[in-house]
C-alpha positions in Angstrom: -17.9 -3.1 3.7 -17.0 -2.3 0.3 -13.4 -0.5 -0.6 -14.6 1.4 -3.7 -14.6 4.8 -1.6 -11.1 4.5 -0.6 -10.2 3.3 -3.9 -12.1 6.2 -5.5 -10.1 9.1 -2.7 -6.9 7.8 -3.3 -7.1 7.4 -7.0 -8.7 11.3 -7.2 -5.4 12.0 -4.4 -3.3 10.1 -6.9 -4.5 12.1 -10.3 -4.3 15.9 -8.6 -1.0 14.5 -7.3 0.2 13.4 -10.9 -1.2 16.6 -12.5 0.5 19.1 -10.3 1.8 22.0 -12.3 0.9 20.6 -15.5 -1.2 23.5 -16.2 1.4 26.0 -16.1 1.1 27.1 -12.5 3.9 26.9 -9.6 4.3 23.8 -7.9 4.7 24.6 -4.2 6.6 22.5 -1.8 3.9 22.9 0.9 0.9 21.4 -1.3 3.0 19.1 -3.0 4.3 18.0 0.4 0.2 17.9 1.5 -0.9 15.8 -1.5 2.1 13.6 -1.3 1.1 12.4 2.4 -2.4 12.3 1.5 -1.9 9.5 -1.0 0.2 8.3 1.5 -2.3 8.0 4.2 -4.9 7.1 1.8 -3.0 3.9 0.6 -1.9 3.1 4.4 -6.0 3.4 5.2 -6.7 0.6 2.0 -4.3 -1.9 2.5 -5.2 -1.8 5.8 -8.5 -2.7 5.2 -7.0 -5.2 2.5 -5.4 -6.8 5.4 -8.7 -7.7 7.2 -10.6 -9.0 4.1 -7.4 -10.9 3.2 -7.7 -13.5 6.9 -11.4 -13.3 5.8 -11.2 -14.8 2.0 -10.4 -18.6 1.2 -8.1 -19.8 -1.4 -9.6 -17.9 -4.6 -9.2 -16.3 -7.6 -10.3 -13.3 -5.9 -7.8 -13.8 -2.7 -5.3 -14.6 -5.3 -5.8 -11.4 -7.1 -6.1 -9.2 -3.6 -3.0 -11.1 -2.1 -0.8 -9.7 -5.7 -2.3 -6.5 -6.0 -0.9 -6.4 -2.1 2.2 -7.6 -3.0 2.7 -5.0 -5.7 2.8 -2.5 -3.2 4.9 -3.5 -0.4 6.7 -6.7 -1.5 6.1 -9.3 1.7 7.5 -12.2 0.2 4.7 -13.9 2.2 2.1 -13.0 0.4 3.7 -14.2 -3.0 4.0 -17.5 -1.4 0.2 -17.6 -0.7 -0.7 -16.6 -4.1 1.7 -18.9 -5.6 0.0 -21.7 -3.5 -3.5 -20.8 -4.6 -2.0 -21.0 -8.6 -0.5 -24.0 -8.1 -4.0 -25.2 -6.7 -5.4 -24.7 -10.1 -2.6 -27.2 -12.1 -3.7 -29.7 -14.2 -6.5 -27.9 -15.6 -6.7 -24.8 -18.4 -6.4 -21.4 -16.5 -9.1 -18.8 -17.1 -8.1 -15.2 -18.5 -8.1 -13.7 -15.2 -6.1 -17.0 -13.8 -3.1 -16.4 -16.2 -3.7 -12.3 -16.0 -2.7 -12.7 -12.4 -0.2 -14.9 -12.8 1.7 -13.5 -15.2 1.7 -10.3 -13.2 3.2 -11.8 -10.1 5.9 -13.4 -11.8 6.5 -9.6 -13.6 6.0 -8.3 -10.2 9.0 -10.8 -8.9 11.1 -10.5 -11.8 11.0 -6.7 -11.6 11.0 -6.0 -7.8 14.1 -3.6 -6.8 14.1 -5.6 -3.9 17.7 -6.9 -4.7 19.2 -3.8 -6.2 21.9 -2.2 -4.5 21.6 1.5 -4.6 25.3 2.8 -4.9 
């Protein structure tokens, strides 16, 4: 049950996405519109399957990490709260690399989220 296969077809979506028309050649509305939905659908399919192993996990580093990663992509302020109640599980104690890594990124994740911006 491993995501690495998703992970790999969306990032390989993602790249030909990025690197349309860098070479010099038209960029056609049609595949542009094709690979745009295919990353789409691609990232639908994995956090999908993130939602699963996420009611699966207990309170981890590695839920942690899942539960921001989430997060970063569609900004349910209930899944900060879980991750900030699994961080605040490990006070009183030195964090580990990845412990702060992940904890500094949801509070960059939170501080930077357009969630509150007004679009005039």
């Amino acid at each position: 049950m491993s995501l690495q296969p998703e992970i790999d077809a969306l990032c390989e979506a993602a790249n030909r996405l990025l690197r349309l028309g860098l070479n010099g050649t038209n960029i056609y509305t049609d595949s542009f519109r094709e690979l745009n939905a295919d990353v789409y659908r691609q990232s639908e399919t994995l956090l999908d399957r993130c939602w699963v192993v996420l009611g699966e996990l207990s309170a981890s580093l590695l839920k942690c990490q899942l539960l921001v990663a989430c997060y970063g992509e569609v900004f349910d302020e209930n899944l900060a709260e879980e991750a900030h109640a699994i961080i605040k599980s490990w006070n009183g104690r030195v964090l580990t690399e990845p412990e702060r890594e992940v904890s500094e990124y949801l509070n960059s994740l939170e501080a930077n989220s357009c969630l509150g911006w007004e679009i005039e």
